[in-house]
C-alpha positions as CSV (number, residue, x, y, z in Angstrom):
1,X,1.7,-30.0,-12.8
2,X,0.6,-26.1,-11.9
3,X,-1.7,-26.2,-8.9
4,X,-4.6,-23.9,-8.7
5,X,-4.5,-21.2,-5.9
6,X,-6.9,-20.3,-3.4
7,X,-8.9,-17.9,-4.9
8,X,-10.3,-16.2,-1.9
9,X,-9.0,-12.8,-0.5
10,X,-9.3,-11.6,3.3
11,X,-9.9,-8.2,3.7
12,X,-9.8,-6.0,6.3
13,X,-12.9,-4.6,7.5
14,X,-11.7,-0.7,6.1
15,X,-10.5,-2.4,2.9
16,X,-13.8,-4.1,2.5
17,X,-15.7,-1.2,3.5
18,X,-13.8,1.2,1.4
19,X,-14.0,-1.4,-2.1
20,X,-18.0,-1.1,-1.1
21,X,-18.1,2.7,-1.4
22,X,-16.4,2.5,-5.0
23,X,-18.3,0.1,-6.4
24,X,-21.6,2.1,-5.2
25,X,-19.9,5.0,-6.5
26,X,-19.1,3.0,-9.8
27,X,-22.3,1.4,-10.7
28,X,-24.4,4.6,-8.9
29,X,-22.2,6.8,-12.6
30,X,-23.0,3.7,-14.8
31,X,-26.9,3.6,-13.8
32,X,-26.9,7.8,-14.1
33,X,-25.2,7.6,-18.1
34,X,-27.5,4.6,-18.6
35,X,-24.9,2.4,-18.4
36,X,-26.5,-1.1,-16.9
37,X,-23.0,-2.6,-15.4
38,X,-22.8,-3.0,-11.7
39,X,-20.0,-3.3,-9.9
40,X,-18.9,-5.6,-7.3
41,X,-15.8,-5.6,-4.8
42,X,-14.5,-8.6,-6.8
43,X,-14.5,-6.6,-10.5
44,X,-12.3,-3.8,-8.4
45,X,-10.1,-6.6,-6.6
46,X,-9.6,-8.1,-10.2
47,X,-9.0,-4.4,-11.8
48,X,-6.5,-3.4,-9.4
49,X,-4.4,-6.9,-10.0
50,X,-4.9,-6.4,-14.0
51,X,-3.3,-3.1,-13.4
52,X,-0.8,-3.0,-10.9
53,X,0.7,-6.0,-10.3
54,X,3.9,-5.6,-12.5
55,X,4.1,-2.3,-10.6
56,X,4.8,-4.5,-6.8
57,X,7.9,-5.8,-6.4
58,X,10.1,-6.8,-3.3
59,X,12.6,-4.8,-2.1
60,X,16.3,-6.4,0.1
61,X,14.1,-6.8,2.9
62,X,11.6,-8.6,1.8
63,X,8.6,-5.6,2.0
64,X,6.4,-5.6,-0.9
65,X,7.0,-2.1,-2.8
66,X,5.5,-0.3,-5.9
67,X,8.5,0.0,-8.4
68,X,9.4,3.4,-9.0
């Protein structure tokens, strides 16, 4: 049987700060080209693992990389 992961993500406070700042960003272009989707820190957390996550991988010494 698969178990279900914790589906909660600590940041650090520069992380959480800096996801903030996008998704203002985001939304603040959205609102201006009458777009009515606002972001959250969550939508960019979930874009992000979309993305990139079959660019991570572990190197010999077991340090997360991006694959080159």
């Amino acid at each position: 049987m698969k178990q279900n992961l914790v589906k909660t993500i600590r940041l650090k406070d520069s992380e959480s700060i800096e996801l903030g700042i996008l998704a203002y960003e985001l939304t603040k272009k959205n609102i201006m080209n009458g777009i009515n989707v606002i972001y959250k820190e969550s939508d960019l957390v979930h874009f992000l693992i979309e993305n990139k996550y079959s660019d991570i991988d572990v190197n010999d010494k077991g340090q997360l990389i991006f694959k080159k």
